[in-house]
C-alpha positions in Angstrom: 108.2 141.5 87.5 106.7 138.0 86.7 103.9 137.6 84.3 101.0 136.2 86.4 98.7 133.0 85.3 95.6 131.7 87.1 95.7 128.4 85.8 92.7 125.9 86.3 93.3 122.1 85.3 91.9 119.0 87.1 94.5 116.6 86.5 96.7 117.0 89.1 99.5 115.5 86.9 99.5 117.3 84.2 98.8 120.6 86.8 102.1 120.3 88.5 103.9 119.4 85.6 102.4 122.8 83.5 102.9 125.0 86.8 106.4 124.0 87.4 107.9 124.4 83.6 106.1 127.7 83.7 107.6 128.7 87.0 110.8 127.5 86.0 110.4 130.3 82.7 109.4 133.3 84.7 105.5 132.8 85.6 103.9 133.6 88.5 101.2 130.6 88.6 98.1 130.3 90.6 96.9 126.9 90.1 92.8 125.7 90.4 91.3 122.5 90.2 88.4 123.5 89.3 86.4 127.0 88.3 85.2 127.6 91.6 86.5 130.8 93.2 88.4 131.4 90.1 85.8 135.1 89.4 87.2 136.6 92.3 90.9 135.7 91.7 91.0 136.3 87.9 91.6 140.1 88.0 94.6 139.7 89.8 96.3 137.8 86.8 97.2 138.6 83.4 95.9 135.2 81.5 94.1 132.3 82.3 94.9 128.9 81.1 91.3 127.1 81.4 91.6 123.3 80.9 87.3 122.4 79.2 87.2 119.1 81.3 86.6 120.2 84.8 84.6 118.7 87.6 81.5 120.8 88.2 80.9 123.6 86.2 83.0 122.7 82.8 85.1 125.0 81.0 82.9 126.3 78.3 80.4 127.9 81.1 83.5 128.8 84.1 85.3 130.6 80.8 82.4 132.6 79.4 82.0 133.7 83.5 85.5 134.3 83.8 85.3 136.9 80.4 82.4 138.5 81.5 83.8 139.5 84.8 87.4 140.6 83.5 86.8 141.0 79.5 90.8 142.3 79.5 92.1 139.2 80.8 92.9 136.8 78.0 91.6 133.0 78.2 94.1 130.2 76.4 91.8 126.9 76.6 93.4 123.4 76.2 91.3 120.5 75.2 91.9 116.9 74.4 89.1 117.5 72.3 89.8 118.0 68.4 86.7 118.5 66.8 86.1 121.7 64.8 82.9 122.5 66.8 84.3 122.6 70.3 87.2 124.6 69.1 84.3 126.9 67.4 82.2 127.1 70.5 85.5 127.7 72.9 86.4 130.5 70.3 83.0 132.8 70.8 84.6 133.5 74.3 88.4 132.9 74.6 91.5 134.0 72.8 93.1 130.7 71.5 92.7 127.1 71.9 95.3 124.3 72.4 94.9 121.0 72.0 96.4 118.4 73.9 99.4 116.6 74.1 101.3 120.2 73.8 104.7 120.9 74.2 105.3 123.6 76.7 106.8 125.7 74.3 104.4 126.1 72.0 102.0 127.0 75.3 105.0 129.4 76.2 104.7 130.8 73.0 100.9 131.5 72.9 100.7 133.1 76.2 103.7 136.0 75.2 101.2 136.7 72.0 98.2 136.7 74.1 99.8 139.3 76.6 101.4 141.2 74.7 98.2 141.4 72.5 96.3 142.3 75.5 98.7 145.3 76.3 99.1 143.8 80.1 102.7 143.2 79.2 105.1 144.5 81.5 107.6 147.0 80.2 110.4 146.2 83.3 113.5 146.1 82.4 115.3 142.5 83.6 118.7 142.9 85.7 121.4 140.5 85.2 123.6 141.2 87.7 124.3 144.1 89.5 125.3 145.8 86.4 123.7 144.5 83.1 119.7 145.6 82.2 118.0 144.1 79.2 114.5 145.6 77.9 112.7 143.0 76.5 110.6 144.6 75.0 113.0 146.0 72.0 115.5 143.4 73.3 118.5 145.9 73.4 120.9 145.2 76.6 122.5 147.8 78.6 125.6 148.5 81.4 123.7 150.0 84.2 127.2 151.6 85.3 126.9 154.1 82.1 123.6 153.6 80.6 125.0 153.0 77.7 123.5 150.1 75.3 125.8 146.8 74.5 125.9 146.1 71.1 125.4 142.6 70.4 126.7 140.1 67.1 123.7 138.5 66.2 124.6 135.1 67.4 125.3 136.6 70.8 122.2 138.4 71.0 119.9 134.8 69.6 121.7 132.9 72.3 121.4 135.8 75.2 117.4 135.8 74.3 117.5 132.1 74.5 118.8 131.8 77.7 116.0 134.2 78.9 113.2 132.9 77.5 114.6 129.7 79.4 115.3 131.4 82.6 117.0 129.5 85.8 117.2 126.6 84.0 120.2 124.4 83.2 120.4 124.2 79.4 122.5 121.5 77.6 124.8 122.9 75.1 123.1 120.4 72.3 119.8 122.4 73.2 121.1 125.7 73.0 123.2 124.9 69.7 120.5 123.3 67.6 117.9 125.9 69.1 120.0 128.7 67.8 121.7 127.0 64.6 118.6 125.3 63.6 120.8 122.2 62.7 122.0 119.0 64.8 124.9 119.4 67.3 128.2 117.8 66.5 130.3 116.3 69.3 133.0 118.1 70.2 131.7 121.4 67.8 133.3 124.5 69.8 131.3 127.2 68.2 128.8 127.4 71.0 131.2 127.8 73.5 133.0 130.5 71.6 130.5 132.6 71.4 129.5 132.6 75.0 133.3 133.2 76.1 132.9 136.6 73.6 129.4 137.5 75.1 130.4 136.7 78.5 133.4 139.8 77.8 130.5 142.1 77.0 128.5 140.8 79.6 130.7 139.9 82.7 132.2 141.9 84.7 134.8 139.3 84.7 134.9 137.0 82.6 136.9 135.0 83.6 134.6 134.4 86.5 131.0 134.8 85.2 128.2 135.8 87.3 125.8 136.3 84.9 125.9 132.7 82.8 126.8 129.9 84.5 128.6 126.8 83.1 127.7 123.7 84.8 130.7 121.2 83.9 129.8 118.5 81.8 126.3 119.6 81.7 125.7 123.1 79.9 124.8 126.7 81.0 122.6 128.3 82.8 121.5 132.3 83.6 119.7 132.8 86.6 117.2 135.6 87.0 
C-alpha cells in the first residue's frame, strides 16, 4: 500500500516537481495550493508536507489548524526561511522543519522517520513478482512458493533495498555503485553487475530472463513495483 501525503505548496514549480519524485518513490500525493480545504482532507493521509509561504492563511496558522484537528498526523514544514526563530515558532506545532533548497532525498528520508515515528507505518509486505515478498519492515525477503526466507550477502541485500527505496525508476549503474560502495564508479568496474547477476539467481525465476530487475541497455537497472 502507498504511504499517503497531502502536500500543500504554492509554487506550482517546485509542487509538480516534489509530487512527481515522490510518486515516482512510492507516495500517494495529494497536492494543495494553498491551506484551504486541507482540515477536511488531512485525516485521510499519513503526513503533511506544509510549505510557510502560502497565499491566504500562511503556514504557521493552516499548520497549527491542521494539528489540532488530526494531532496523529505528522507536519514536515519547508521554509526558505533560515532564521532560528521561525524554525522555533514552526516547532511548537510540527514534527520537523526543512529548509529550502532540499534534495529530495533528504525529504525522502524525513518523512520514513516521521511515519514510522507516528506508528501509521504500513506493515504490507511488497511483492516482486508473482513469487518474491519482501517485509520492509525487518527487511528479510521471501519465495512466496515455500514461504521460506532468501538469505541475502550483504551487498545483495544494500543494493535490493536500494532499488526499493528508488522504486519504478531507471537507476544508472554509477548511481547505484557509488550509493552502495560509498566511493566513485570506475568505467568499465564489473562489480555491480556481478552482483546483480547473483541476486537476480535468488531472485528470478529465471535469470536469465529477469522479471523482477530490469536492465535497460546502456542505461542501468530498474525494479518496478
Amino acid at each position: 500500500m502507498k504511504r499517503s501525503v497531502l502536500y500543500i505548496e504554492d509554487n506550482e514549480k517546485i509542487g509538480s516537481w516534489v509530487k512527481e519524485e515522490l510518486e515516482q518513490r512510492g507516495f500517494s500525493v495529494q497536492w494543495l495550493l494553498s491551506g484551504e480545504g486541507a482540515q477536511e482532507e488531512v485525516h485521510q493521509h499519513e503526513i503533511v508536507i506544509l510549505d510557510i509561504m502560502l497565499p491566504g492563511l500562511d503556514g504557521f496558522t493552516v499548520g497549527k489548524r491542521l494539528k489540532k484537528a488530526a494531532p496523529a498526523v505528522p507536519i514536515l514544514l519547508l521554509s526558505a526561511r533560515t532564521s532560528i526563530n521561525d524554525k522555533v515558532d514552526g516547532l511548537q506545532f510540527a514534527d520537523d522543519y526543512l529548509t529550502k533548497p532540499f534534495h529530495t532525498d533528504e525529504l525522502v528520508a524525513r518523512l520514513e522517520v516521521l511515519i514510522r515515528r507516528s506508528g501509521r507505518t504500513h506493515s504490507e509486505r511488497i511483492s516482486l513478482g508473482n513469487h518474491i515478498e519482501v517485509d520492509p519492515e525487518v527487511q528479510m525477503v521471501y519465495d512466496k512458493r515455500t514461504g521460506e526466507e532468501i538469505i541475502l550477502t550483504g551487498k545483495q541485500h544494500q543494493i535490493l533495498m536500494y532499488f526499493l527505496r528508488h522504486p519504478n525508476q531507471v537507476l544508472p549503474k554509477e548511481q547505484i555503485y557509488e550509493g552502495i560502495w560509498k566511493e566513485s564508479y570506475i568505467t568499465g568496474d564489473k562489480t555491480l553487475m556481478v552482483h546483480i547477476r547473483r541476486l537476480r539467481q535468488k531472485l528470478e525465476r529465471y535469470p536469465d530472463s529477469p522479471e523482477i530487475i530490469e536492465t535497460l541497455k546502456g542505461i542501468g537497472y530498474r525494479v518496478k513495483l
